[in-house]
C-alpha angles and dihedrals in degrees: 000000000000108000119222131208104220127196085211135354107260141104143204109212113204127189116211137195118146096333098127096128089060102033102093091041106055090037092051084044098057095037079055096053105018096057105193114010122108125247111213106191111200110197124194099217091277116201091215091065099253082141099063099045089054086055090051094043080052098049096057091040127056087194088063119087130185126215100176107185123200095251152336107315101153131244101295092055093049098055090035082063094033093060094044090058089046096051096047093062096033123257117163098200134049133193126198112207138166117237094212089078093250089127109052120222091220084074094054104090088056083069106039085050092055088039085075091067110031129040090227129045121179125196107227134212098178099042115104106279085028125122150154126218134211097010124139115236089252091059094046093048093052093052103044080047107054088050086056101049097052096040087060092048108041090028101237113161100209119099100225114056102152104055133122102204108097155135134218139181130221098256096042088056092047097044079049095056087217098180084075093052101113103174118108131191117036095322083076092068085053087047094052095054103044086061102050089040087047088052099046107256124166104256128196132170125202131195118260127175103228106211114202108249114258101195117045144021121285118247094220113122135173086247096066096043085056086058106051088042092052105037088045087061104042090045090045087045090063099040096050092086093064089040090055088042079050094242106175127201116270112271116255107300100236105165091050082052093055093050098048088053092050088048087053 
């Protein structure tokens, strides 16, 4: 395993599949902004040569990393492998981030500073302050929708339950047990926090501004959205017992905490 001397001790993990128009952008823009934290860039094996830009990005910037993977796997797959290869070389802070541009680094600093107080930070689109930007209404309803969908039925009390745009620490990732989260698409990003709402964790959402990608082809498909519709039911089905008995999540689980900062 390769060591790396890190200025601090966070990284940007960021998903690729043909996204090699956007890829130097987005990573100049968060090594700009973001002084010091680290861009891991996972990319899926893309036919349109993401991969080796990234490696080339990689070779002139000791701050670019490159995960390629053998094929096409889907979101959850490729931050399920990018944190592994964080942690193992650990780093105490991630960063999910789209490559298209959609999440701007010149937010990133409002969730690595909340980050310092909570285990989860989401960027949100429909907090106050919040917004998105060059969507059509139809975008913006299916997203607002399906938040509000699965915070009715797995009774999560944030207002943007479908974003991409978020920070965790070590010890979040590892209370998670994100190597068994399955979902892909955007119902990963469900999946992710209601584990980490179900096990306690401190969670904060900040207001980002998602900008509508200009160069490449979004990855949304009906099939994603079917996931997530379908896995969000089944899961709020069989909680519903404990909802209606007025089970609440466990309290932050302080002492666990303690003893993951001293490991560290």
């Amino acid at each position: 395993m390769t060591q790396i001397d890190r200025t601090n001790s966070t990284l940007v993990v960021i998903p690729t599949y043909n996204e090699r128009e956007n890829l130097a952008d987005i990573t100049a823009r968060v090594l700009r902004h973001a002084p010091g934290v680290d861009v891991l860039v996972v990319d899926d094996n893309s036919p349109d040569g993401t991969g080796a830009l990234a490696s080339a990005l990689a070779s002139g910037h000791d701050r670019i990393h490159v995960l390629h993977r053998a094929g096409k796997e889907g979101l959850g797959a490729a931050y399920r492998a990018g944190f592994a290869w964080g942690l193992e070389r650990g780093y105490e802070r991630f960063v999910e981030m789209d490559a298209d541009g959609s999440h701007q680094p010149e937010e990133l600093t409002r969730l690595l500073d909340r980050l310092d107080v909570a285990d989860v930070v989401l960027g949100s689109r429909w907090v106050s302050g919040g917004s998105v930007q060059n969507w059509p209404l139809r975008r913006a309803l299916l997203s607002q929708g399906g938040s509000l969908y699965a915070r009715i039925a797995l009774g999560l009390p944030f207002r943007d339950i479908t974003g991409g745009y978020r920070a965790f620490s070590a010890f979040a990732l590892e209370t998670i047990g994100y190597e068994t989260i399955v979902s892909q698409g955007y119902c990963f990003q469900i999946d992710m926090l209601w584990h980490a709402h179900t096990a306690g964790l401190r969670i904060a959402e900040v207001p980002i501004t998602f900008v509508e990608r200009v160069h490449g082809e979004s990855k949304m498909s009906s099939g994603i959205v079917g996931e997530a519709i379908l896995r969000v039911s089944v899961w709020g089905i069989k909680g519903l017992p404990s909802r209606l008995r007025g089970v609440t999540p466990l309290e932050p689980q302080a002492e666990v905490r303690k003893h993951h900062v001293a490991r560290v």
